[in-house]
Residue frames as qw, qx, qy, qz and C-alpha x, y, z in Angstrom:
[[0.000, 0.890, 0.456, 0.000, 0.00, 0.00, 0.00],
 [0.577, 0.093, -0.006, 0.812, 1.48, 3.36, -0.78],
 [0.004, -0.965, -0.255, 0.069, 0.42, 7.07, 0.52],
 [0.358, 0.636, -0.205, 0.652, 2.66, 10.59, -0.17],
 [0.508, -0.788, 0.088, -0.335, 1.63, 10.92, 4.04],
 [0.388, 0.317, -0.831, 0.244, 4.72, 9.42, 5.59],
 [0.286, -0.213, 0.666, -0.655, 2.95, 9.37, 9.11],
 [0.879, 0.166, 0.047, -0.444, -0.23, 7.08, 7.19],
 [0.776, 0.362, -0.500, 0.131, 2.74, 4.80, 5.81],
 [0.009, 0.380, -0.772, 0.509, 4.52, 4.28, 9.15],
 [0.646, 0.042, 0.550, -0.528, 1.21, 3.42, 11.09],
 [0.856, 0.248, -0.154, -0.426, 0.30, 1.03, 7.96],
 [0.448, 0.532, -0.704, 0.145, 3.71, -0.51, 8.28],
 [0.285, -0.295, 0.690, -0.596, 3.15, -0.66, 11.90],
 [0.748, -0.037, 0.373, -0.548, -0.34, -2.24, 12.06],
 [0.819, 0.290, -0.495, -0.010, 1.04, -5.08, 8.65],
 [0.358, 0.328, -0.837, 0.250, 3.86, -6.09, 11.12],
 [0.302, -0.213, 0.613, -0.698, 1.30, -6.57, 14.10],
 [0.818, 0.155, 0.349, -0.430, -0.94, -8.64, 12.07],
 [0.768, 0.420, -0.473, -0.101, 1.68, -10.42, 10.52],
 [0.027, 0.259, -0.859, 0.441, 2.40, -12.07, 14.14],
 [0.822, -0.030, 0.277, -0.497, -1.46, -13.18, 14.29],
 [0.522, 0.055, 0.836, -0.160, -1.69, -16.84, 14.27],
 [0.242, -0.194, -0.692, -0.651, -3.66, -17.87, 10.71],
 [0.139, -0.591, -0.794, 0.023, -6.49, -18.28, 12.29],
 [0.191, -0.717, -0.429, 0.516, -6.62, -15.14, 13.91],
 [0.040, -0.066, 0.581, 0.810, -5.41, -13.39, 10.51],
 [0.066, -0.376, -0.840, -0.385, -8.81, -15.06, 9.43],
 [0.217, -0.708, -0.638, 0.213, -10.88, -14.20, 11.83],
 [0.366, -0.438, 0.008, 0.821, -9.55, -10.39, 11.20],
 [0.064, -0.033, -0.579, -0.812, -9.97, -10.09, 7.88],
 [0.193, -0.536, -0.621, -0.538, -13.70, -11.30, 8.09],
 [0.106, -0.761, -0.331, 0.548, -14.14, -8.36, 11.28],
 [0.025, -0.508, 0.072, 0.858, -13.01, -5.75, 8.71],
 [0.012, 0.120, 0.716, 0.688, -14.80, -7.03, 5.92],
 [0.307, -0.658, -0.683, -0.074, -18.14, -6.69, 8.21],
 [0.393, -0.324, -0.177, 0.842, -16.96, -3.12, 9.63],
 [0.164, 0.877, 0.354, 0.279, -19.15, -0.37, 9.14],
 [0.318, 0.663, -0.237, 0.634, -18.18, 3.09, 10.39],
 [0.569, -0.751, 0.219, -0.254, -19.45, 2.88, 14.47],
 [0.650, -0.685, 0.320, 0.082, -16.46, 0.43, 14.56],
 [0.568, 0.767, -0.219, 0.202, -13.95, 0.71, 11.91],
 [0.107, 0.821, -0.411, 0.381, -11.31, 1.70, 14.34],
 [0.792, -0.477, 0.259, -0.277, -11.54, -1.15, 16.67],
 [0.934, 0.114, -0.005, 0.337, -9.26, -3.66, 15.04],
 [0.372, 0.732, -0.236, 0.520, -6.91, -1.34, 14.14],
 [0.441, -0.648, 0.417, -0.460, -6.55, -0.10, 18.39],
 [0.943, -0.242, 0.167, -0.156, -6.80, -3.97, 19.08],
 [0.923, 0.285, -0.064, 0.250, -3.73, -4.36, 17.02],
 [0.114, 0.828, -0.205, 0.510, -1.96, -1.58, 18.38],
 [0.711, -0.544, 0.301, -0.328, -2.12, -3.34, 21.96],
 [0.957, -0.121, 0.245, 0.099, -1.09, -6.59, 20.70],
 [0.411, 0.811, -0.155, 0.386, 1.97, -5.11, 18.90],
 [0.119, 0.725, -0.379, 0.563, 3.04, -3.30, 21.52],
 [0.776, -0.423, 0.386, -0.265, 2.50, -5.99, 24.22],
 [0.980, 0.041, 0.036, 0.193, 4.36, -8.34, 22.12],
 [0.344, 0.667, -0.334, 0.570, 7.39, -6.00, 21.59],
 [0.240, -0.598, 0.621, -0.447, 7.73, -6.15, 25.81],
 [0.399, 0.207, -0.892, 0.040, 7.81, -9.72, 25.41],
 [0.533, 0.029, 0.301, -0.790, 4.09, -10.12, 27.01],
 [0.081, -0.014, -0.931, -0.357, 3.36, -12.89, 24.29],
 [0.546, 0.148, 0.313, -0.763, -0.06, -12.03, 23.76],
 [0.250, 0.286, 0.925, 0.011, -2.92, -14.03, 22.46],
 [0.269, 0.032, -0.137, -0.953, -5.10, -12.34, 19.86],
 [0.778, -0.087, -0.296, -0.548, -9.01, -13.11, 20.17],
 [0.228, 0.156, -0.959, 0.067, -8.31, -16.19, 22.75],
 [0.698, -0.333, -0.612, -0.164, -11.10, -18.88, 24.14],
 [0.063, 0.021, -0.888, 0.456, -12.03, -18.90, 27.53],
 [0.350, 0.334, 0.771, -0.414, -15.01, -20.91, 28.28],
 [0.428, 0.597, 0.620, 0.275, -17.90, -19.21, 25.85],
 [0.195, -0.914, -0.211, 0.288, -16.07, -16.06, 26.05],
 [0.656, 0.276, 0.165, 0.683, -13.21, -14.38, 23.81],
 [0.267, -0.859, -0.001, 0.438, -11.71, -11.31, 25.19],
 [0.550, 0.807, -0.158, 0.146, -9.59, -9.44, 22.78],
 [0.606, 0.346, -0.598, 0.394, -5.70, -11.05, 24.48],
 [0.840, -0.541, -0.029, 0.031, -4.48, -12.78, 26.54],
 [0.063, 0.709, -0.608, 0.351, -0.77, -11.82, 28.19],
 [0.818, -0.346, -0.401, 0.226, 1.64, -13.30, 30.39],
 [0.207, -0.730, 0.548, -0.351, 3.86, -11.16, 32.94],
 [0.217, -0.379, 0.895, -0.096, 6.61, -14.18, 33.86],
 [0.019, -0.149, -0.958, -0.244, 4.04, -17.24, 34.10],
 [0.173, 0.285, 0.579, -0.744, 1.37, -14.95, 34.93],
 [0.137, 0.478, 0.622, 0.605, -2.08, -14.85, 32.47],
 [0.127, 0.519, 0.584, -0.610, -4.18, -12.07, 32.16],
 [0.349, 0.544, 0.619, 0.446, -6.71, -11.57, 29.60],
 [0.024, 0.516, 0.044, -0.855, -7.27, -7.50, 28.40],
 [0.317, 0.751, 0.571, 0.096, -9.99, -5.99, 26.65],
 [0.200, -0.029, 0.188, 0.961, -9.42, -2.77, 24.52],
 [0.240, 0.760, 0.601, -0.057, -12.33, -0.25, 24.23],
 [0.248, 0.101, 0.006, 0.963, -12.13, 3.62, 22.62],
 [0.198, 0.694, 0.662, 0.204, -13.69, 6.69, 23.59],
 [0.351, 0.319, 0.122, 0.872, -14.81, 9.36, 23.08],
 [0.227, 0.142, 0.343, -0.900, -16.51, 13.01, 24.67],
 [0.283, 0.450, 0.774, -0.343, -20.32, 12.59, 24.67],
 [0.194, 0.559, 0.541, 0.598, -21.99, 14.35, 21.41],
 [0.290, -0.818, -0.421, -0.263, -24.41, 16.40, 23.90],
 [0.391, -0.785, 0.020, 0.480, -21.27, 18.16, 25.51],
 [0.526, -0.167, 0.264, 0.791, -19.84, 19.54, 22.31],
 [0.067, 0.806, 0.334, -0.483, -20.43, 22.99, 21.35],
 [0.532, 0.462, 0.328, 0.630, -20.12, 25.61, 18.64],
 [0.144, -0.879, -0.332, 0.311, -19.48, 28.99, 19.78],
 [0.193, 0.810, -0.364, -0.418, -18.76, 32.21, 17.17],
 [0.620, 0.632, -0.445, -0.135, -17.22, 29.58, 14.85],
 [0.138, 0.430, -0.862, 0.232, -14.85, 27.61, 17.36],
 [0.753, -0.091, -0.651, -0.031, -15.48, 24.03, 18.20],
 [0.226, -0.448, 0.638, -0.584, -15.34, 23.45, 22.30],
 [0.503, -0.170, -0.836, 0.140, -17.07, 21.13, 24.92],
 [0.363, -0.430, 0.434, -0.703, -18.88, 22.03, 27.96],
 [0.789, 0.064, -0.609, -0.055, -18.95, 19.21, 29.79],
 [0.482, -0.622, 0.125, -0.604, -20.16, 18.23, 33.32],
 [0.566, -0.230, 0.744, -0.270, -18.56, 14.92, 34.49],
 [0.845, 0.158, 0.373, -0.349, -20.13, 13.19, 31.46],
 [0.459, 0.555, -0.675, 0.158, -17.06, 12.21, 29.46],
 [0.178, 0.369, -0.892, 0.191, -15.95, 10.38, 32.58],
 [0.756, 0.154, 0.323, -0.549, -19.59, 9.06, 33.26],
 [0.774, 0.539, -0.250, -0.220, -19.39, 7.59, 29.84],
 [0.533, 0.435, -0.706, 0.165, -16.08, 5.46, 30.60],
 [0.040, 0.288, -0.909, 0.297, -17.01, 4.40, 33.53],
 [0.807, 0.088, 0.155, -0.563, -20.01, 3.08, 32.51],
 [0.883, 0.311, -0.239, -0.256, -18.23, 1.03, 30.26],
 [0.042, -0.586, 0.696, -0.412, -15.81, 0.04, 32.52],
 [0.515, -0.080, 0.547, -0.655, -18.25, -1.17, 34.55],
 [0.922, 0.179, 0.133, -0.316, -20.09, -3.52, 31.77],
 [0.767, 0.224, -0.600, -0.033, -16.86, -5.03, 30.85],
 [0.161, -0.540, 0.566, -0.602, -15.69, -5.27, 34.10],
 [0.796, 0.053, 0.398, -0.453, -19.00, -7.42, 35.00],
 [0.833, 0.432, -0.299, -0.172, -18.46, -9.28, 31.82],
 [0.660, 0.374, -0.597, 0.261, -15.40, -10.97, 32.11],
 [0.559, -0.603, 0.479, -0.309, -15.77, -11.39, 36.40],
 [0.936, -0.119, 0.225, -0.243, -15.78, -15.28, 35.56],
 [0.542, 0.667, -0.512, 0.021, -12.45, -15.58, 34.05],
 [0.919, -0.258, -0.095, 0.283, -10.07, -17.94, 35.22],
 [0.622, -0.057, -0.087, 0.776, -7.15, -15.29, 35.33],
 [0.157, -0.720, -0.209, 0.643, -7.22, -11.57, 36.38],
 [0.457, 0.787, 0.410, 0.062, -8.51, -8.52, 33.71],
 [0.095, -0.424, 0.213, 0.875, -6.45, -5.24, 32.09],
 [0.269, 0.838, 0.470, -0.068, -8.61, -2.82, 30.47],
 [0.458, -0.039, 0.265, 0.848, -7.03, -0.59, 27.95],
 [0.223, 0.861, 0.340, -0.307, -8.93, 2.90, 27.23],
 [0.342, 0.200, 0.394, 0.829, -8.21, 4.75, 23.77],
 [0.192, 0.739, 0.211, -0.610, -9.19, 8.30, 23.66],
 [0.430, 0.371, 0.627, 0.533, -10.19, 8.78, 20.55],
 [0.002, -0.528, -0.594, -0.607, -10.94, 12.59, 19.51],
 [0.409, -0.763, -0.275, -0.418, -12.49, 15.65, 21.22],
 [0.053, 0.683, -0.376, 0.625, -10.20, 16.35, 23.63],
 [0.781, -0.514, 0.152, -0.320, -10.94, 13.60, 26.10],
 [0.471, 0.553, -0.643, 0.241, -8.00, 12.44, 27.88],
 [0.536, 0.067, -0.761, 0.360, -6.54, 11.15, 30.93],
 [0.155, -0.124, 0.490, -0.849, -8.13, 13.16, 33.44],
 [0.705, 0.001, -0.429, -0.564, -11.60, 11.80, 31.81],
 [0.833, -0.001, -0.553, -0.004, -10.47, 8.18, 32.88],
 [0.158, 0.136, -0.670, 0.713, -8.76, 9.57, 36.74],
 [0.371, -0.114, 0.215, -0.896, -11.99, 10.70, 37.38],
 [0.836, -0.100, -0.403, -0.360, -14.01, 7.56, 36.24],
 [0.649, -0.028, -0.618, 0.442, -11.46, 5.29, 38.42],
 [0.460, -0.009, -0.582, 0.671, -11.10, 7.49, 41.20],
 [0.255, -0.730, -0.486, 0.408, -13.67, 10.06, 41.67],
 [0.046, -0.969, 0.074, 0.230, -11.53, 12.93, 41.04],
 [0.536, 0.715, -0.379, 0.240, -7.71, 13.52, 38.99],
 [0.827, -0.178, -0.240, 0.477, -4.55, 12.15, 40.53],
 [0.188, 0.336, -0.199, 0.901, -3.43, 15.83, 41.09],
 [0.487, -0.467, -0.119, -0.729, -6.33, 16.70, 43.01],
 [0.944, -0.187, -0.268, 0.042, -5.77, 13.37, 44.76],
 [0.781, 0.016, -0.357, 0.511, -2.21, 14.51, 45.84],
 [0.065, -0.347, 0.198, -0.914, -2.85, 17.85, 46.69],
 [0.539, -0.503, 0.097, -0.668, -5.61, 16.50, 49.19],
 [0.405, -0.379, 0.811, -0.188, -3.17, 14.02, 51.12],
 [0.023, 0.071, -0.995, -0.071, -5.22, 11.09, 49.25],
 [0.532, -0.233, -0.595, -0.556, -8.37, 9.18, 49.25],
 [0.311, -0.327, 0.703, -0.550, -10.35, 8.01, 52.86],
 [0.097, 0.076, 0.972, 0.202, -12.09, 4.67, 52.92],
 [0.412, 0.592, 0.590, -0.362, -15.38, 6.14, 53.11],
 [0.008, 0.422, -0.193, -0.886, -14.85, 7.95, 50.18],
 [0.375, 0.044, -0.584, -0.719, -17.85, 8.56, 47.41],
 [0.137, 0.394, 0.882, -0.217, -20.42, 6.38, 49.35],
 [0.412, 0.739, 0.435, -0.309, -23.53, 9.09, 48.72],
 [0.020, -0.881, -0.027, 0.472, -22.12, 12.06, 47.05],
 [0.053, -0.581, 0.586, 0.562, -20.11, 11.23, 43.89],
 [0.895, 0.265, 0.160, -0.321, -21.60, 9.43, 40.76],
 [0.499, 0.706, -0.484, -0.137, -18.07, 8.63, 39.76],
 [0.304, -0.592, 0.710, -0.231, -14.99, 6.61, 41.47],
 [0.808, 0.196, -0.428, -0.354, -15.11, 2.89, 39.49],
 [0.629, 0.107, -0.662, 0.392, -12.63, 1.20, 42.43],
 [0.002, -0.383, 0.454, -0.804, -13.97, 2.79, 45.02],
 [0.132, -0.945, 0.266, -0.137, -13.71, 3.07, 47.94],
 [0.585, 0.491, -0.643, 0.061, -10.29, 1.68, 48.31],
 [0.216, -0.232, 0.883, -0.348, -8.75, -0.88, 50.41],
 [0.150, -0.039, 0.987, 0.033, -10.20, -4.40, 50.85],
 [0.321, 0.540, 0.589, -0.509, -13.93, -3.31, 50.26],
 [0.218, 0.553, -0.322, -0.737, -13.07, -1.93, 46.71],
 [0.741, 0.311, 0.390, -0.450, -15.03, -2.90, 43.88],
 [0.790, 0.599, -0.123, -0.039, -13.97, -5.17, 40.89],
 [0.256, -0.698, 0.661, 0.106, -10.55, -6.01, 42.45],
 [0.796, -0.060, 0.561, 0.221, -10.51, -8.59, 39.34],
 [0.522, 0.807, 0.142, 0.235, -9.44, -6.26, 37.36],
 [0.772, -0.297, -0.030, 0.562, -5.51, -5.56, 38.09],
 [0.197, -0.564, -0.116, 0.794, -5.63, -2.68, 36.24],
 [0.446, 0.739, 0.505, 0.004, -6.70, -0.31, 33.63],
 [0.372, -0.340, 0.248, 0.827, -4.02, 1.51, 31.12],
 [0.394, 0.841, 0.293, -0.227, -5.41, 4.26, 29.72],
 [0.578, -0.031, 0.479, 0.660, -3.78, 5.52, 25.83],
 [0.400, 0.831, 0.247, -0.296, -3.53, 7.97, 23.25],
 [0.694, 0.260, 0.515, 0.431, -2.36, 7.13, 20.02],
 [0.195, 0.913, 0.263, -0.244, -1.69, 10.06, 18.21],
 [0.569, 0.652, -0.019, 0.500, 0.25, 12.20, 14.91],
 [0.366, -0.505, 0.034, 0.781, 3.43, 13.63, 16.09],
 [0.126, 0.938, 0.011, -0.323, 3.26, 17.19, 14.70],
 [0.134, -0.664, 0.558, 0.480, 6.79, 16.83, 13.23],
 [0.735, 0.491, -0.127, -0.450, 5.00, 14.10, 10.59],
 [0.026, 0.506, -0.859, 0.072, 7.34, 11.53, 11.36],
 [0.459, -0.151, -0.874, -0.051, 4.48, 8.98, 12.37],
 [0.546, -0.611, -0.152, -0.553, 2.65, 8.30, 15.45],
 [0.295, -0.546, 0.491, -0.612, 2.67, 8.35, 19.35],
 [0.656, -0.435, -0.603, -0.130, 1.98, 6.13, 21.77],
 [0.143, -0.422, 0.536, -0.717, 1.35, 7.88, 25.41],
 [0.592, -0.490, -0.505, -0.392, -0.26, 5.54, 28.00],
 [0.238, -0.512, 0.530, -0.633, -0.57, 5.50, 31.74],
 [0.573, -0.191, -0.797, -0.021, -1.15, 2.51, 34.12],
 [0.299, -0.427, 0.369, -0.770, -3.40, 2.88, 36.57],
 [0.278, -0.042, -0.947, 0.155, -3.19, 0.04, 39.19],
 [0.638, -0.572, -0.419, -0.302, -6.02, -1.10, 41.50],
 [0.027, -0.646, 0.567, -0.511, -5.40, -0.25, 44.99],
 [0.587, -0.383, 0.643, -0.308, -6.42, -3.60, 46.30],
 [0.682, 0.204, -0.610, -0.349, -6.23, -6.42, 42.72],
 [0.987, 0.041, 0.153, -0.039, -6.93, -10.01, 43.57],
 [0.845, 0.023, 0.197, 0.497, -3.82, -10.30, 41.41],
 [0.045, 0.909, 0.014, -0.413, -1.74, -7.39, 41.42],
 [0.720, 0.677, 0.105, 0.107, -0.20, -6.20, 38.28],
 [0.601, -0.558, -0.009, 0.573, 3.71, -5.74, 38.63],
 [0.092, 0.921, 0.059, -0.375, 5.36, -2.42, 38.36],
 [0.063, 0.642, -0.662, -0.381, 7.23, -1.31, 34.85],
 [0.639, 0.264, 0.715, 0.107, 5.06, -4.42, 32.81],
 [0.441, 0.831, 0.318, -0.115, 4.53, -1.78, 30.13],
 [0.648, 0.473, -0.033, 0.596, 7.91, -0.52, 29.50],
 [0.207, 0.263, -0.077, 0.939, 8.43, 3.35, 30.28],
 [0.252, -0.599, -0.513, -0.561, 5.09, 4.03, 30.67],
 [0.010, 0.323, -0.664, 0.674, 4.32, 5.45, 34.01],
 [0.480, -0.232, -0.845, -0.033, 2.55, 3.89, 36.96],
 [0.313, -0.468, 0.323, -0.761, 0.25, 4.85, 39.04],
 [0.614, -0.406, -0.677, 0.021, -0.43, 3.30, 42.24],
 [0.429, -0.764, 0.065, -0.477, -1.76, 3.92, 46.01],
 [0.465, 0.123, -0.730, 0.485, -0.27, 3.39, 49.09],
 [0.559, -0.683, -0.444, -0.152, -2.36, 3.50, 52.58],
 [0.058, 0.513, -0.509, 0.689, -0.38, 6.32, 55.10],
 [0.190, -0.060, -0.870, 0.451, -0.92, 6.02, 58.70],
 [0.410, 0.126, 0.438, -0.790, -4.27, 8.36, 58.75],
 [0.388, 0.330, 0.845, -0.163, -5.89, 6.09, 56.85],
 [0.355, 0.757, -0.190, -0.515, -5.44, 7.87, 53.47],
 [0.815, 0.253, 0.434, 0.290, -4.93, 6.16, 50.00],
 [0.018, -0.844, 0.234, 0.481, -1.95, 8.53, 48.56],
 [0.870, 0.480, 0.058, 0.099, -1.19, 7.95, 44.79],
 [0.448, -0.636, 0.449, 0.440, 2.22, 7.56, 44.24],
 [0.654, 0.747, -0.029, -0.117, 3.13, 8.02, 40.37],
 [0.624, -0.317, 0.464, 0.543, 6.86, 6.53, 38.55],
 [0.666, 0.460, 0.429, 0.401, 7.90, 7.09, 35.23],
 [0.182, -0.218, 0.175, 0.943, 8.55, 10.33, 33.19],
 [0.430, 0.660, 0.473, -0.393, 5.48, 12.36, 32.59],
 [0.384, 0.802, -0.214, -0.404, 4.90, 13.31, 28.70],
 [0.164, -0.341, 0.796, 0.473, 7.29, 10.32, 27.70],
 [0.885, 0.289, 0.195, -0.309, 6.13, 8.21, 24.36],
 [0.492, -0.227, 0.721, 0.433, 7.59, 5.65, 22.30],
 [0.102, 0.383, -0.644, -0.655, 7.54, 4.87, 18.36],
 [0.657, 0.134, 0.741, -0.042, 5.22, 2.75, 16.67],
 [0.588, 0.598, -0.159, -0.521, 6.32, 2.66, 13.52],
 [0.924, 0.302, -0.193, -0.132, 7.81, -0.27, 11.24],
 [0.083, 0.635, -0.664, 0.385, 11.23, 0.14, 13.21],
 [0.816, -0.290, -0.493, 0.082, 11.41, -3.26, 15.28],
 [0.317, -0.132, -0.433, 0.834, 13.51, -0.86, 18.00],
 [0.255, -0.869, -0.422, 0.036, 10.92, 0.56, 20.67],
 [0.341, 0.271, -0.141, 0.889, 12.36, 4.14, 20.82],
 [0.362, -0.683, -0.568, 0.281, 11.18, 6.40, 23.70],
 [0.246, 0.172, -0.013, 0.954, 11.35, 10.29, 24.31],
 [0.027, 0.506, 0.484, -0.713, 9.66, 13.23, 25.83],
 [0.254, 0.487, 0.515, 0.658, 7.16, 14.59, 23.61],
 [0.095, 0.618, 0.376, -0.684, 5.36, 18.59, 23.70],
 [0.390, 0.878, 0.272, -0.052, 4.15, 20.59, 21.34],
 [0.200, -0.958, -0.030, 0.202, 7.26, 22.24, 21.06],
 [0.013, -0.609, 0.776, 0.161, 9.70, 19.68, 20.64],
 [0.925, 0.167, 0.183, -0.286, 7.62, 16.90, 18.85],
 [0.104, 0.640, -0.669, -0.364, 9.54, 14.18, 17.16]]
């Protein structure tokens, strides 16, 4: 396939070598999802391959599309001999919070962006309780300006800044008063602790036309059934909580903020800070 866009030719390169590690079968089964693709979900495979890629490149050995029971999650990983199957979903801001004002696109937008993800959190979440091995949920912002704070706020209630500037979370937290907070409240009472965690992404043209991004963030559960160990993703950074003595869940964040890596046809994962400023 051939485009004059170099960044459309990198990501095509990218997504051939990722589905030229599927299994035949799972090749098959590919081809006849995109031949049955309309536009509401065009973009799934693509995102689904993007995961399994870039989980097989940290030597994760995924599984694309695997069997368990009468269920097929979209891969299955291993961390050492650990499994754990992971579902990819994208979204996006809510239609009914985006605005036009004097000419300029915007958003006004009340909580329901991160309503919306953790709704769907929540139904795969339920779905896939009955696995036989612990869950990772992968969010793709896709569009409209909805990003990571979107998905702090579904998980937690409220942004991980906001979260460190007020010493942490308390276990009562969110009982009446918050419609948000998908793990909450934390410690041993927290909800869905078969889900080890949930890395949220955003795929996205570097500015300098060179190809595309990948930024994502792991955000652990603060109590998993099976916890997920730290630095499974590469670089990426990690968030997790730690319980102080007043009985505060205080996020505690690693990595380098703003870093991404390469996904283009290069088999070498390259890494770097990225801004507006100094894209590359």
């Amino acid at each position: 396939m051939n485009s004059p866009n170099r960044a459309a030719w990198e990501t095509i390169q990218f997504l051939e070598r990722a589905f030229a590690h599927l299994t035949p079968i799972a090749q098959r089964r590919a081809r006849r999802r995109l031949s049955k693709a309309d536009s509401r979900n065009v973009d799934a495979l693509p995102y689904e391959l993007l995961v399994f890629e870039v989980c097989r490149r940290f030597g994760l050995r995924p599984e694309f599309e695997p069997s368990s029971g009468e269920q097929t999650p979209d891969l299955r990983l291993f961390v050492a001999n650990q499994p754990y199957f992971a579902d990819v979903f994208l979204t996006n801001r809510p239609a009914k919070t985006l605005i036009n004002f004097q000419g300029f696109d915007g958003y006004e937008d009340s909580g329901e962006a991160a309503k919306k993800i953790a709704d769907t959190l929540a139904e795969k979440a339920a779905r896939y309780r009955r696995l036989d091995a612990p869950l990772l949920l992968f969010v793709a912002s896709v569009g409209h300006d909805v990003g990571m704070h979107d998905l702090e706020t579904a998980l937690y209630g409220t942004t991980i800044g906001e979260l460190s500037c007020a010493g942490g979370l308390r276990v009562d937290c969110h009982k009446d008063w918050h419609p948000h907070g998908l793990f909450c409240p934390p410690g041993r009472n927290a909800r869905h602790r078969h889900v080890s965690a949930v890395i949220g992404c955003d795929w996205f043209d570097s500015s300098a036309r060179t190809g595309r991004r990948l930024q994502c963030v792991v955000y652990h559960h603060w109590h998993p059934d099976v916890a997920l160990p730290m630095h499974t993703f590469g670089q990426f950074q990690d968030v997790h909580f730690l319980a102080n003595a007043s009985g505060q869940f205080a996020p505690a964040v690693t990595g380098t903020p703003n870093l991404v890596m390469s996904t283009t046809s290069d088999p070498e994962v390259n890494w770097g800070p990225y801004s507006t400023d100094r894209p590359w």
